[in-house]
OpenMM code with the backbone's topology and positions (N, CA, C; nanometers):
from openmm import Vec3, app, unit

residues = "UNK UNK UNK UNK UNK UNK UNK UNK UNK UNK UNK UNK UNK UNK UNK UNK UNK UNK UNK UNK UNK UNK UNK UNK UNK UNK UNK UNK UNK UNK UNK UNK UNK UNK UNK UNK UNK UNK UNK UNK UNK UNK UNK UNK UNK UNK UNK UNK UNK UNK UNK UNK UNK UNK UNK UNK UNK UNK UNK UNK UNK UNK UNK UNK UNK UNK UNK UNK UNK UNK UNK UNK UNK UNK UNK UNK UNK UNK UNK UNK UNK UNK UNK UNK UNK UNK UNK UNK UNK UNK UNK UNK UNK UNK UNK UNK UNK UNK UNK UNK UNK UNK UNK UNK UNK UNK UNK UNK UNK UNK UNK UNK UNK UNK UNK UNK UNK UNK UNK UNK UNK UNK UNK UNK UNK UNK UNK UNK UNK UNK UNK UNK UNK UNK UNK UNK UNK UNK UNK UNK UNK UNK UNK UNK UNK UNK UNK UNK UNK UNK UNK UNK UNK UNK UNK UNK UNK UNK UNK UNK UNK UNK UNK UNK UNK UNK UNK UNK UNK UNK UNK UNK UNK UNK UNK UNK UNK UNK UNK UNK UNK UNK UNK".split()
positions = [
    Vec3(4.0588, 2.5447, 4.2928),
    Vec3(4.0989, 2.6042, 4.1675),
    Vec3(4.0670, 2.7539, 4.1645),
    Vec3(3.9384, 2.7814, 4.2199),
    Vec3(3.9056, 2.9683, 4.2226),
    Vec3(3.9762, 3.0081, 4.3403),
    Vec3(4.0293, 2.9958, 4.4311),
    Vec3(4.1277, 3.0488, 4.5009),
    Vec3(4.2637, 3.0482, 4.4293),
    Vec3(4.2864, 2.9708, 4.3850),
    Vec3(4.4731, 2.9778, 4.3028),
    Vec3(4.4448, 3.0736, 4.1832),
    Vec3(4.3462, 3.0754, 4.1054),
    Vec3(4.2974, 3.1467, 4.0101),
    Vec3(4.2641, 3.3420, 4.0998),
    Vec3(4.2691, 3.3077, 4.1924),
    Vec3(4.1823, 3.4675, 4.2993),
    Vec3(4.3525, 3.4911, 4.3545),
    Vec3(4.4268, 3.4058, 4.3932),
    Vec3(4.5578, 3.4186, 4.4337),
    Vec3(4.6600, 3.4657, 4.3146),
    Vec3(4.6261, 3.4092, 4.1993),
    Vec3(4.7016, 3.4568, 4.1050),
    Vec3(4.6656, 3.6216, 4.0203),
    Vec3(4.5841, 3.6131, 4.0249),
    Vec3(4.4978, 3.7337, 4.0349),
    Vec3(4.5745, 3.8880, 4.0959),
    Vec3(4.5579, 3.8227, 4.2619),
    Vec3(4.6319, 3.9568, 4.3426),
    Vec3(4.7734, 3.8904, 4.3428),
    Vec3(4.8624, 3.8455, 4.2914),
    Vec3(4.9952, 3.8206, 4.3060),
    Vec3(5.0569, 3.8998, 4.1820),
    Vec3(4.9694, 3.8984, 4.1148),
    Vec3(5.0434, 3.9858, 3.9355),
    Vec3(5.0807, 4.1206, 3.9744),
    Vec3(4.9422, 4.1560, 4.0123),
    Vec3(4.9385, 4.3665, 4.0253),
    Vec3(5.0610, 4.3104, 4.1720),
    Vec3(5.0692, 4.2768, 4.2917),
    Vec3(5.1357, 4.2986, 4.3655),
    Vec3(5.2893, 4.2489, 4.3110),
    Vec3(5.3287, 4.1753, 4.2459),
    Vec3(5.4535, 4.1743, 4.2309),
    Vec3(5.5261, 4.2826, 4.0905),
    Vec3(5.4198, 4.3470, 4.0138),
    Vec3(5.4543, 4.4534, 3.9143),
    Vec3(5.4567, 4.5674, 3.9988),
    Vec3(5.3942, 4.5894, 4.1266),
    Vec3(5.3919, 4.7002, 4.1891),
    Vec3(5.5293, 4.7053, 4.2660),
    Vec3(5.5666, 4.5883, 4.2883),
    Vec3(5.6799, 4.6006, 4.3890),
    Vec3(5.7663, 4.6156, 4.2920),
    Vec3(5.8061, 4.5672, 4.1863),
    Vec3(5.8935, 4.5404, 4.0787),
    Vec3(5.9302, 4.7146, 4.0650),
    Vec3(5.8044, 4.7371, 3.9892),
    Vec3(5.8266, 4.9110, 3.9222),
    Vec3(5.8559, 4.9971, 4.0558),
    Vec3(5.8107, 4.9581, 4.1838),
    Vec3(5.8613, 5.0604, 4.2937),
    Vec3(5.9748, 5.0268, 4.3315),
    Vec3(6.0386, 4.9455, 4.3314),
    Vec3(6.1635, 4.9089, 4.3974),
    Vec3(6.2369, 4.8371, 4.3411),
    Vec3(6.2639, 4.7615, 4.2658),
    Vec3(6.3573, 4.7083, 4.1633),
    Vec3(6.3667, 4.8074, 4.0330),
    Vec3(6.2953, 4.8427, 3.9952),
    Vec3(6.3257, 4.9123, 3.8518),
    Vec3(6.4166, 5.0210, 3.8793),
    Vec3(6.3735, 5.0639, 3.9714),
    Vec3(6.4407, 5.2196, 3.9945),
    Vec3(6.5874, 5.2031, 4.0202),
    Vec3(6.5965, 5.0816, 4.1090),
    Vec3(6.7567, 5.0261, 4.1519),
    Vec3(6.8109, 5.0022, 4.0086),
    Vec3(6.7575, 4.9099, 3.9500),
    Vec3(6.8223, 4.8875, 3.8009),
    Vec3(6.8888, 4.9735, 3.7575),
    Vec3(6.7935, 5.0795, 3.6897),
    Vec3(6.7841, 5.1915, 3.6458),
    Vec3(6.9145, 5.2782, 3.6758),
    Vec3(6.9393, 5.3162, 3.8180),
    Vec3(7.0470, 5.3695, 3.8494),
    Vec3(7.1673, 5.3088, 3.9648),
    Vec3(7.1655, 5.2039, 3.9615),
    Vec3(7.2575, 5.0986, 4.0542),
    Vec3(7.3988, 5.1848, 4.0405),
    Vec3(7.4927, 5.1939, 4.1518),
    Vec3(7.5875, 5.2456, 4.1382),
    Vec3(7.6081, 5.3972, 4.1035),
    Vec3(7.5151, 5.4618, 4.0947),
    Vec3(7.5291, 5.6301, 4.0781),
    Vec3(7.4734, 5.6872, 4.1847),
    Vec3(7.5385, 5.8082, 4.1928),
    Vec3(7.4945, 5.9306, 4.3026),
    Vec3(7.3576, 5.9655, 4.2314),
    Vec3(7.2600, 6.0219, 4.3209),
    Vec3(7.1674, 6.1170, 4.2420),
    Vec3(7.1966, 6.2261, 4.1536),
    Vec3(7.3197, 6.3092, 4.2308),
    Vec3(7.4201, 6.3952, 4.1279),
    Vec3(7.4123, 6.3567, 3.9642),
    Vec3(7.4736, 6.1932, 3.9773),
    Vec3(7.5274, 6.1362, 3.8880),
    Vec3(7.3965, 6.1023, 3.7559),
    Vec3(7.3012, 6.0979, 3.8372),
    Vec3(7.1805, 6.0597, 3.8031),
    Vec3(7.1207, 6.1739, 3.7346),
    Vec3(7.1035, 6.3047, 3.7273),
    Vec3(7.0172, 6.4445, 3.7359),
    Vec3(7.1413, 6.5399, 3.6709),
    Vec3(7.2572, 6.4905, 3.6884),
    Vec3(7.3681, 6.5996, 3.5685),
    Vec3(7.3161, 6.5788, 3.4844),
    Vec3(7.3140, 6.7051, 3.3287),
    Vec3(7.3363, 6.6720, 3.2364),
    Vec3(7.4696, 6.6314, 3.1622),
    Vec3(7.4441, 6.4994, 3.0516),
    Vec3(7.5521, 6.4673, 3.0094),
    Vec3(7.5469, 6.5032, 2.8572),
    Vec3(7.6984, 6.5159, 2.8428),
    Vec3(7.7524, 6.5355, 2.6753),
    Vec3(7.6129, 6.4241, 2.5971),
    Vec3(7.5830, 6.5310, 2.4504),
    Vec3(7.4877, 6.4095, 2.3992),
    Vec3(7.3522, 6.4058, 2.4232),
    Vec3(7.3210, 6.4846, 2.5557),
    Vec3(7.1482, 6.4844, 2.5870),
    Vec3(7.1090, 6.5587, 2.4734),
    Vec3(7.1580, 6.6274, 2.3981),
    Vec3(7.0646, 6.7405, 2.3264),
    Vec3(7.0016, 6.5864, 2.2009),
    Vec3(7.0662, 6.5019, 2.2054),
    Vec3(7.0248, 6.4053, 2.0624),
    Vec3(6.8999, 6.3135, 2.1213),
    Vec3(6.9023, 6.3481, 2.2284),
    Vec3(6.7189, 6.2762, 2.2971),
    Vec3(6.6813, 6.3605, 2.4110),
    Vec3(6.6327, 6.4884, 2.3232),
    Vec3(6.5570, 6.5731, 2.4067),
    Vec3(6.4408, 6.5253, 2.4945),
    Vec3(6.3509, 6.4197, 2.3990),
    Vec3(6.2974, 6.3570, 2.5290),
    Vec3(6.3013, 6.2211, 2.5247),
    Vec3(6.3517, 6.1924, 2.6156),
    Vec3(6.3792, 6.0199, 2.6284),
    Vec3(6.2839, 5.9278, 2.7063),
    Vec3(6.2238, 5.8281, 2.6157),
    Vec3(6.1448, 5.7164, 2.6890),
    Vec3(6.1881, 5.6631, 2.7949),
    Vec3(6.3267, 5.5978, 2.7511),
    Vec3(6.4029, 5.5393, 2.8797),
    Vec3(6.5330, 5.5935, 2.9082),
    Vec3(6.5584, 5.5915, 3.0682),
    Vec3(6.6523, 5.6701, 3.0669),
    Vec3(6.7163, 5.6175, 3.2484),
    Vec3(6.8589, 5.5651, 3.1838),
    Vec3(6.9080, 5.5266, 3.2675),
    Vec3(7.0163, 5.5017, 3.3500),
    Vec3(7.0824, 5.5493, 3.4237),
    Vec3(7.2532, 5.5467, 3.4577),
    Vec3(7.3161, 5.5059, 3.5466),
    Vec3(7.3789, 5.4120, 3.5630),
    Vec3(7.4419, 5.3361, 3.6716),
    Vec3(7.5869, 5.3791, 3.6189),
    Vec3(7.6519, 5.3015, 3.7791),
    Vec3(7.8165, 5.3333, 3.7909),
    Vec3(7.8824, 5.2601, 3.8583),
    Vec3(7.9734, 5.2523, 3.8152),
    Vec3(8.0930, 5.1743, 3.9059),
    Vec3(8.2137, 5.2590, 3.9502),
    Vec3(8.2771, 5.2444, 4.0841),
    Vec3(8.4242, 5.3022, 4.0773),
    Vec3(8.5081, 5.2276, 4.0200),
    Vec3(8.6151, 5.3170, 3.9822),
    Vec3(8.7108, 5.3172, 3.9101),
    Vec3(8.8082, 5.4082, 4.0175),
    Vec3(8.9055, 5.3375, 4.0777),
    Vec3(9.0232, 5.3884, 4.1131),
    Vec3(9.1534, 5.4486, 4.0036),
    Vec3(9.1035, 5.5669, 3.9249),
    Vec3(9.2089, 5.6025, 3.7785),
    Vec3(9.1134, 5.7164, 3.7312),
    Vec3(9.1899, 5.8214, 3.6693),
    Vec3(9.1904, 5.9257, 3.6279),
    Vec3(9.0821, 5.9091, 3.5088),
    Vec3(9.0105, 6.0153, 3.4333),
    Vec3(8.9749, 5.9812, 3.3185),
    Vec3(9.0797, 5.9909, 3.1627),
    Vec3(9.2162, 5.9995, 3.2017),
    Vec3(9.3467, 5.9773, 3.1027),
    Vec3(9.3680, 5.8108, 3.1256),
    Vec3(9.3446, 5.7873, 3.2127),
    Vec3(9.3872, 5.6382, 3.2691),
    Vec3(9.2793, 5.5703, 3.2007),
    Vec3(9.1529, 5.6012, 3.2093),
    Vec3(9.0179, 5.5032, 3.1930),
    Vec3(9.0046, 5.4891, 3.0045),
    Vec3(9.0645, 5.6611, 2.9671),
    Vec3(9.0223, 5.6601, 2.8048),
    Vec3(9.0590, 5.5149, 2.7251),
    Vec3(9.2001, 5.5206, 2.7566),
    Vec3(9.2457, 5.4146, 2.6498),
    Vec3(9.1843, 5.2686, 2.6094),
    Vec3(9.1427, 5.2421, 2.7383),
    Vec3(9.0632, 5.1204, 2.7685),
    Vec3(8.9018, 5.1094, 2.7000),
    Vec3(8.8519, 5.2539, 2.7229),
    Vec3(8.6889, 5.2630, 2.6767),
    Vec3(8.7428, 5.2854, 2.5211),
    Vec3(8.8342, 5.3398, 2.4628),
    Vec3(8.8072, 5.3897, 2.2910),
    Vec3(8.8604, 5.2303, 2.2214),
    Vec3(8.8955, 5.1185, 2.2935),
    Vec3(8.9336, 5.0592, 2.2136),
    Vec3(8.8052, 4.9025, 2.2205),
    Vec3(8.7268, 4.9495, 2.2941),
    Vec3(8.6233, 4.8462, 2.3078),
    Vec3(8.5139, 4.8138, 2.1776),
    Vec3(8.4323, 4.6665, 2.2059),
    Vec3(8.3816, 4.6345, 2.1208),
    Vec3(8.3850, 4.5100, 2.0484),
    Vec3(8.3026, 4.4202, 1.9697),
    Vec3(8.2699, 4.3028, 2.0241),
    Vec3(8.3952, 4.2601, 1.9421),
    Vec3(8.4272, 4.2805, 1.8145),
    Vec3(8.5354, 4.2118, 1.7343),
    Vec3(8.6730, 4.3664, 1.7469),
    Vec3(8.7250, 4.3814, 1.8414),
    Vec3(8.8292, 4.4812, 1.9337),
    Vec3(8.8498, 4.4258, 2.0716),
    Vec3(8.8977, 4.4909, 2.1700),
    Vec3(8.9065, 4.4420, 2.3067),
    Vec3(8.8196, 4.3601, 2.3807),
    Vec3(8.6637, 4.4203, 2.3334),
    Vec3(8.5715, 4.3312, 2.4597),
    Vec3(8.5048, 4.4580, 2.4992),
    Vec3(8.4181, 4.3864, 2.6041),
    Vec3(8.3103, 4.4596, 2.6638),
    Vec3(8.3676, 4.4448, 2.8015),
    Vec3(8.4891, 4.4131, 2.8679),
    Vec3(8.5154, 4.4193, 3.0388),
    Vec3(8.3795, 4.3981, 3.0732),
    Vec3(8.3306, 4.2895, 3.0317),
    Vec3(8.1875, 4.2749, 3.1218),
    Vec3(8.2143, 4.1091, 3.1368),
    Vec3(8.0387, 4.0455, 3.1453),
    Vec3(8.0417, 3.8520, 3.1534),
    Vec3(8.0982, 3.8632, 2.9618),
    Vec3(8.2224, 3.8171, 2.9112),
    Vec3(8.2791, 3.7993, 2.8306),
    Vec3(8.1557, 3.6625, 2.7790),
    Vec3(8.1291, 3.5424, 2.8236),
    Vec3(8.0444, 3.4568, 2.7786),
    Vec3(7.9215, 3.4939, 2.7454),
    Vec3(7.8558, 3.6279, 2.8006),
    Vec3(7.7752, 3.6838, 2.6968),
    Vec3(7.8051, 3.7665, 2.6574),
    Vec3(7.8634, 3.8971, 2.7041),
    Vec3(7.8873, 4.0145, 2.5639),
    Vec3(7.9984, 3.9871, 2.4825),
    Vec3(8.0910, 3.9145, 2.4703),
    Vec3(8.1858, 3.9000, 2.4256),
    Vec3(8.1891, 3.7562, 2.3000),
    Vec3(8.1356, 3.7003, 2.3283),
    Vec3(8.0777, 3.5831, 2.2501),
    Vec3(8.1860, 3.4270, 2.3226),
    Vec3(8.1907, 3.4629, 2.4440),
    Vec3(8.2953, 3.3859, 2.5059),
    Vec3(8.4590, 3.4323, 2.5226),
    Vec3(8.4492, 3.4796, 2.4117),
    Vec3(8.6348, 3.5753, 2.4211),
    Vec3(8.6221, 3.6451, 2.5384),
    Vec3(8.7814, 3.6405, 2.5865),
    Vec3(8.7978, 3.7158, 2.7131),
    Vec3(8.8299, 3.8608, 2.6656),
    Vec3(8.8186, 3.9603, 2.7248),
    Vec3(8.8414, 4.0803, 2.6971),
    Vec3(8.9605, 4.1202, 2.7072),
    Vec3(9.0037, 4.2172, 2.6524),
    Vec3(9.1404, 4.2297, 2.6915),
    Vec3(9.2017, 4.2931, 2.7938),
    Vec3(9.3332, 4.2454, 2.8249),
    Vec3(9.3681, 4.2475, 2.9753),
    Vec3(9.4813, 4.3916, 2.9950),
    Vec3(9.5271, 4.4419, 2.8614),
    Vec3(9.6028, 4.5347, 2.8517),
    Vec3(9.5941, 4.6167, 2.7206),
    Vec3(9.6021, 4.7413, 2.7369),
    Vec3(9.5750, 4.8462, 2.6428),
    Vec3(9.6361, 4.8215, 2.4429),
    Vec3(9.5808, 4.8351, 2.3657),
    Vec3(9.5882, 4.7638, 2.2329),
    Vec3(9.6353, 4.8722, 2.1468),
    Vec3(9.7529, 4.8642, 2.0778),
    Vec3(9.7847, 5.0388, 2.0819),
    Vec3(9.7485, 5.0271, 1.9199),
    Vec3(9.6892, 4.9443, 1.8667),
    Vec3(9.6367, 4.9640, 1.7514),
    Vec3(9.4910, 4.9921, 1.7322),
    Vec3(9.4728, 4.9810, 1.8301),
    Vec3(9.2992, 5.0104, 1.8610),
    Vec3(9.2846, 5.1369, 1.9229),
    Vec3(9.3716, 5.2455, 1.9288),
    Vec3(9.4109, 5.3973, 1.9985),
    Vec3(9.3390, 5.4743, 1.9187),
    Vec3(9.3043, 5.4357, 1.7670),
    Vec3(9.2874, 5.5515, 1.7059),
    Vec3(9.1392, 5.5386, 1.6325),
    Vec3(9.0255, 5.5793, 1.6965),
    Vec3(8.9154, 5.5278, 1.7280),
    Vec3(8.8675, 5.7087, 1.6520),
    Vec3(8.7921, 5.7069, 1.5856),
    Vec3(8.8163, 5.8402, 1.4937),
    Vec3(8.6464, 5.8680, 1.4488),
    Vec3(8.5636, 5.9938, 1.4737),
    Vec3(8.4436, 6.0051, 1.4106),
    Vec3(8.4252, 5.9583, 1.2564),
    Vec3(8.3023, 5.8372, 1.2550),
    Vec3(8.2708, 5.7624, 1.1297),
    Vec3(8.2894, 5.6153, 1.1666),
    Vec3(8.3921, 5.5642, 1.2457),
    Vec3(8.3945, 5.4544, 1.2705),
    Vec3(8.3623, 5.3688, 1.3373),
    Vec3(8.3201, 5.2490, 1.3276),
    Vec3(8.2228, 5.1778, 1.4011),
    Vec3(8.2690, 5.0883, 1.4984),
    Vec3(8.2003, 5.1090, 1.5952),
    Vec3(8.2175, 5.0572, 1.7657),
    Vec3(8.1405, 4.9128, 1.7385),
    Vec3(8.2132, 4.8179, 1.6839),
    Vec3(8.1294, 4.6525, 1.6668),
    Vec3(8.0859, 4.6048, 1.7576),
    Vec3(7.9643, 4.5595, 1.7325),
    Vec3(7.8681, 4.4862, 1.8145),
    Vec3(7.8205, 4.3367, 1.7644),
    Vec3(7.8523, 4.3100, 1.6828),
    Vec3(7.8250, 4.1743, 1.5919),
    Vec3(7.9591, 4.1138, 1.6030),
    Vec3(7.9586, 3.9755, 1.5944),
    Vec3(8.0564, 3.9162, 1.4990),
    Vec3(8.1073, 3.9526, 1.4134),
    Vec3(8.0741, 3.9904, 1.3000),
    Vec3(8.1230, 3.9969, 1.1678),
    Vec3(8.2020, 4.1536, 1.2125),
    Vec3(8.1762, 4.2402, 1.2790),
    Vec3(8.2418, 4.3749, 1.3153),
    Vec3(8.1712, 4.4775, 1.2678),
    Vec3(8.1199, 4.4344, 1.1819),
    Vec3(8.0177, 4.5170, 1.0560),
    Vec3(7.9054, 4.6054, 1.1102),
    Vec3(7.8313, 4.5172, 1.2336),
    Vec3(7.7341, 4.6200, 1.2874),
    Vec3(7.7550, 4.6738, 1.4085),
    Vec3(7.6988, 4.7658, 1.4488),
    Vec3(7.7647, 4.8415, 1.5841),
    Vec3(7.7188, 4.9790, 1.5685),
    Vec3(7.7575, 5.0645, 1.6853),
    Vec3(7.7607, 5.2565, 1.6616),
    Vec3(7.8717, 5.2957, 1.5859),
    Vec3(7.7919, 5.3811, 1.5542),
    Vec3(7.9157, 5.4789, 1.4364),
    Vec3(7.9708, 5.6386, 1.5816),
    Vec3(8.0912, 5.6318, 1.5820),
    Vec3(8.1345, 5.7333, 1.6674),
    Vec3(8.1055, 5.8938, 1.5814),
    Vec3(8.0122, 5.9690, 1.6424),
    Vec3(7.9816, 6.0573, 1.5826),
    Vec3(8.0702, 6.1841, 1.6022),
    Vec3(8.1567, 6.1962, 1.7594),
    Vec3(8.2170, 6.2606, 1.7575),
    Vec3(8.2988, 6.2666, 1.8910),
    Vec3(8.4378, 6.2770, 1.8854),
    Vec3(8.5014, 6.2849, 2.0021),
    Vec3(8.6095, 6.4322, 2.0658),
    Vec3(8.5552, 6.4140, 2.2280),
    Vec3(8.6499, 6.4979, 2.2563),
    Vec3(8.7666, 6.4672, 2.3727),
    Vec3(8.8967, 6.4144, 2.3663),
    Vec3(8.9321, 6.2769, 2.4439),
    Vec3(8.9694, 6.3625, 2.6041),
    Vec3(9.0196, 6.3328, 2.6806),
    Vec3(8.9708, 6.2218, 2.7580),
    Vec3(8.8221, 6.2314, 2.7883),
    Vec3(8.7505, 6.3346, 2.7196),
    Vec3(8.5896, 6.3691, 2.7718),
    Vec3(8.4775, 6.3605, 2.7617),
    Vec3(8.4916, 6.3043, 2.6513),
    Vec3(8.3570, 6.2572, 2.5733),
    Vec3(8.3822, 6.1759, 2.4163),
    Vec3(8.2931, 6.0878, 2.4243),
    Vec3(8.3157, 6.0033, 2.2866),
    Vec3(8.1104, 6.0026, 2.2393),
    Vec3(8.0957, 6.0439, 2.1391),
    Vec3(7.9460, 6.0235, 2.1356),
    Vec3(7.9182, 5.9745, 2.0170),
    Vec3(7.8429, 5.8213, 2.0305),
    Vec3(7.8119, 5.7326, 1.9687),
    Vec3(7.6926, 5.7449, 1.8906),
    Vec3(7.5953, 5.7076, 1.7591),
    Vec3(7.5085, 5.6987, 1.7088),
    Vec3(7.4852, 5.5621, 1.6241),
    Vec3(7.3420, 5.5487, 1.6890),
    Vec3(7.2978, 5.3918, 1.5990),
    Vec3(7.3201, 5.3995, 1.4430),
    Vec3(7.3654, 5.3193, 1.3635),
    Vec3(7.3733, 5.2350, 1.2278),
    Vec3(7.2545, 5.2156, 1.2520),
    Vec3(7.1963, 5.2183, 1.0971),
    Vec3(7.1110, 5.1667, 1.0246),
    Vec3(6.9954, 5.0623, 1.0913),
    Vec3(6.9415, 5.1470, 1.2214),
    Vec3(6.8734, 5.1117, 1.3223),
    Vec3(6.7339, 5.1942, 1.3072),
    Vec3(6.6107, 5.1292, 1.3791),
    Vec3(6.5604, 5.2684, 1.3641),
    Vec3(6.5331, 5.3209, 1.4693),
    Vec3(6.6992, 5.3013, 1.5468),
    Vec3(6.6814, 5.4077, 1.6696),
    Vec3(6.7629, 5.5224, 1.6403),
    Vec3(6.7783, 5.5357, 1.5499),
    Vec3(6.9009, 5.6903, 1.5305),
    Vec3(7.0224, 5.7179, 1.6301),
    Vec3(7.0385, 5.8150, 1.6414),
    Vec3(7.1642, 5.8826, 1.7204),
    Vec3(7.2155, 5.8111, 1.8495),
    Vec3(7.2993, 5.7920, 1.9153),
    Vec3(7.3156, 5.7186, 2.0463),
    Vec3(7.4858, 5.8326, 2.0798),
    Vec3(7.5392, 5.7832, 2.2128),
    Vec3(7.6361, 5.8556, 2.2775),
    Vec3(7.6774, 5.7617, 2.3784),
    Vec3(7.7994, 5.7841, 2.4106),
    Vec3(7.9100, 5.7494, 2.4870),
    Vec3(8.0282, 5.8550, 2.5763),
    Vec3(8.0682, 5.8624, 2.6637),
    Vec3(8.1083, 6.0023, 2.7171),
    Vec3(8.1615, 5.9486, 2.8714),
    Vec3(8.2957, 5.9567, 2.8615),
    Vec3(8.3842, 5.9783, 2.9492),
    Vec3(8.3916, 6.1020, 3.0020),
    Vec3(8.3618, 6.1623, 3.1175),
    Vec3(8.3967, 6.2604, 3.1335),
    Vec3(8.4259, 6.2770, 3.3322),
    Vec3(8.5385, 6.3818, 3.3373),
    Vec3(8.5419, 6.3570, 3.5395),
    Vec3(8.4055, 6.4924, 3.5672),
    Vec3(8.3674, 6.4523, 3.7340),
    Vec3(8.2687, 6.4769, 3.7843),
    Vec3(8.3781, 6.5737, 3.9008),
    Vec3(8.4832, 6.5117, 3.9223),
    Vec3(8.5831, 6.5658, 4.0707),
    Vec3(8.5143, 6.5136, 4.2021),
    Vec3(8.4004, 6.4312, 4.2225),
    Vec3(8.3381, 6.3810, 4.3364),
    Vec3(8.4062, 6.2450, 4.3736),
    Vec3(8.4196, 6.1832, 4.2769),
    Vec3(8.4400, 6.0184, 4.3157),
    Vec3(8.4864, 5.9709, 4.2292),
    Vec3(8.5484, 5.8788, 4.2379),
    Vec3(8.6529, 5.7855, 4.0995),
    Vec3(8.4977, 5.6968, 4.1432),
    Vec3(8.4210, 5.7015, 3.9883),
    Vec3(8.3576, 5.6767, 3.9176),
    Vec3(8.3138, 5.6695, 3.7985),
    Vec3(8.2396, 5.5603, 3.7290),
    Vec3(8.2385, 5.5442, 3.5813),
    Vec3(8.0922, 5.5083, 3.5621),
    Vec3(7.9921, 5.6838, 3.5721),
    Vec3(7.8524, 5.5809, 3.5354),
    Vec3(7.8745, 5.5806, 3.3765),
    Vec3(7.7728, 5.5405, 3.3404),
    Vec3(7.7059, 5.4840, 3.2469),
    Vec3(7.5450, 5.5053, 3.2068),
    Vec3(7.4938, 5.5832, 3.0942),
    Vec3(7.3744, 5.6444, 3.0963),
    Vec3(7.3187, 5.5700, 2.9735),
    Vec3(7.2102, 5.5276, 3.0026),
    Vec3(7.1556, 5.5130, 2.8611),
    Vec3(6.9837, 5.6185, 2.8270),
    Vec3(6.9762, 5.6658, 2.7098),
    Vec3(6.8874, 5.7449, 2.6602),
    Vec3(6.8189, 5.6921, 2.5611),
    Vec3(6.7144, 5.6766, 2.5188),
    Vec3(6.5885, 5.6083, 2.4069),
    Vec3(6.5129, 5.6655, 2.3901),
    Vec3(6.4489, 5.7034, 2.2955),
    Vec3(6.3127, 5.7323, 2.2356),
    Vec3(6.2825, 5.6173, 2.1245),
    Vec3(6.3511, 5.5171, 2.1672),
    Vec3(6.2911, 5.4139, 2.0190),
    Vec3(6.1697, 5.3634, 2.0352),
    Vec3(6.1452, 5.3735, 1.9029),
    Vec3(5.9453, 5.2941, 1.9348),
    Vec3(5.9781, 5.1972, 1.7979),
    Vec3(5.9214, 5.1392, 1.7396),
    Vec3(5.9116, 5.0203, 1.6526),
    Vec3(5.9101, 5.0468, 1.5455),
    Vec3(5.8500, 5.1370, 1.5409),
    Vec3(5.7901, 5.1934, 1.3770),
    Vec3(5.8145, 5.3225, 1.3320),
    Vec3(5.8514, 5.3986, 1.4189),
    Vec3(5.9134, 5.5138, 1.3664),
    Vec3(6.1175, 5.5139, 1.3981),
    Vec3(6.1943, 5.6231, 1.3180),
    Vec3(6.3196, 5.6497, 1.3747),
    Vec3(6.2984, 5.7538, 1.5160),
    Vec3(6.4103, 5.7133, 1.5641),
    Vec3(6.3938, 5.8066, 1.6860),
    Vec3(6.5427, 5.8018, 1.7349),
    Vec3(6.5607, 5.9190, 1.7727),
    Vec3(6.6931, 5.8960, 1.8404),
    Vec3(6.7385, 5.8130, 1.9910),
    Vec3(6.8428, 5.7647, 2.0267),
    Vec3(6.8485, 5.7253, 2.1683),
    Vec3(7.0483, 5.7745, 2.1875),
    Vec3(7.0931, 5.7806, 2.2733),
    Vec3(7.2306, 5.7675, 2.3292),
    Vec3(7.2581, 5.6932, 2.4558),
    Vec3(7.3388, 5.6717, 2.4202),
    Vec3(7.4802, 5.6019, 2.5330),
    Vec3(7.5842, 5.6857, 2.5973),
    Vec3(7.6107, 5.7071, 2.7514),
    Vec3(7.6836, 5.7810, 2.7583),
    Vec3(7.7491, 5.7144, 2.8475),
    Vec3(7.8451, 5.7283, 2.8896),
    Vec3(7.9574, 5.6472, 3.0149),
    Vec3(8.0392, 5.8001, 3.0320),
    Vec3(8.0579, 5.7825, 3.1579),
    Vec3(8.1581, 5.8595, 3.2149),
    Vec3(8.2517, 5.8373, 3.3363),
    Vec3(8.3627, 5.8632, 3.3065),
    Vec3(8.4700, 5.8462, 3.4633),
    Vec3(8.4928, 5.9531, 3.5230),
    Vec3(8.5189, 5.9613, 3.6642),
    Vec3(8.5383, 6.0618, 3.7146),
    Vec3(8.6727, 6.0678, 3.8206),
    Vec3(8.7186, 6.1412, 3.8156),
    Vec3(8.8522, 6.1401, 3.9167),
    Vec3(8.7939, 6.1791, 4.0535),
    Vec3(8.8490, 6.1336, 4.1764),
    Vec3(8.8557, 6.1923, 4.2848),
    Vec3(8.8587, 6.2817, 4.3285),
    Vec3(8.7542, 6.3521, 4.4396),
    Vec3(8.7587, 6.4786, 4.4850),
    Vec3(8.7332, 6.5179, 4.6141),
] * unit.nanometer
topology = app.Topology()
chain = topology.addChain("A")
for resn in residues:
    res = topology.addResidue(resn, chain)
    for name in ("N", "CA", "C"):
        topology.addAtom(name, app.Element.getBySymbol(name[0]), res)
């Protein structure tokens, strides 16, 4: 029993050590260049300093004119999340082709994240194909961002996330996504 108890012991610190050295960091930025990682993006000024901070990417073979239509019309009761639809989506499949009633995606209006449509980011401000920047509702994480924008390196689409939320105070955080055309 004091050996499994002495084994469990050194198995904690060694598997949090490996975790935070080598898995977190992958998490963190899976799919991005370091470039991609260390640009600044549209929106940093709303979490000057960020707790967490994180950006991954995927390619995308398509322009950022090609990618817009698809990102402004997303969201849980709208197109979908193009992600596992059985969890972000609430089982609905996402949609498979561009929604031309969902085109007009306008600062004030809310990017649903609930069922009901009701809760979600409020789009604080857009500049199309280049940036869309999102802020938390009635959260007490404040401000958030979203942001398409090309890099000219790689048909790529990271994805950044920014936080300063703590529990008890407001704080700002953002969301940023971006595509990039080929270069």
């Amino acid at each position: 029993m004091r050996s499994r108890t002495l084994l469990t012991l050194l198995a904690a610190p060694t598997v949090a050590l490996v975790y935070s050295r080598y898995v977190r960091p992958w998490q963190l930025s899976w799919g991005a260049t370091p470039d991609e990682v260390s640009h600044p993006l549209p929106g940093d000024e709303l979490v000057t300093r960020p707790t967490f901070n994180a950006t991954r990417a995927i390619t995308i073979a398509a322009s950022p004119e090609e990618i817009w239509p698809w990102l402004v019309q997303v969201g849980l009761t709208r197109a979908g999340w193009y992600s596992y639809d059985i969890l972000d989506n609430l089982a609905r499949p996402s949609a498979r082709h561009i929604i031309p009633e969902l085109q007009n995606l306008a600062p004030g209006d809310v990017v649903p994240m609930s069922p009901d449509g009701k809760q979600g980011m409020q789009v604080h401000s857009i500049d199309e194909p280049h940036s869309m920047i999102w802020v938390h509702r009635e959260t007490p994480h404040g401000p958030g961002s979203s942001t398409p924008s090309p890099t000219g390196q790689r048909d790529s689409s990271p994805e950044s996330v920014r936080d300063t939320a703590g529990c008890h105070r407001p704080s700002p955080s953002r969301w940023y996504s971006s595509s990039a055309t080929s270069g």
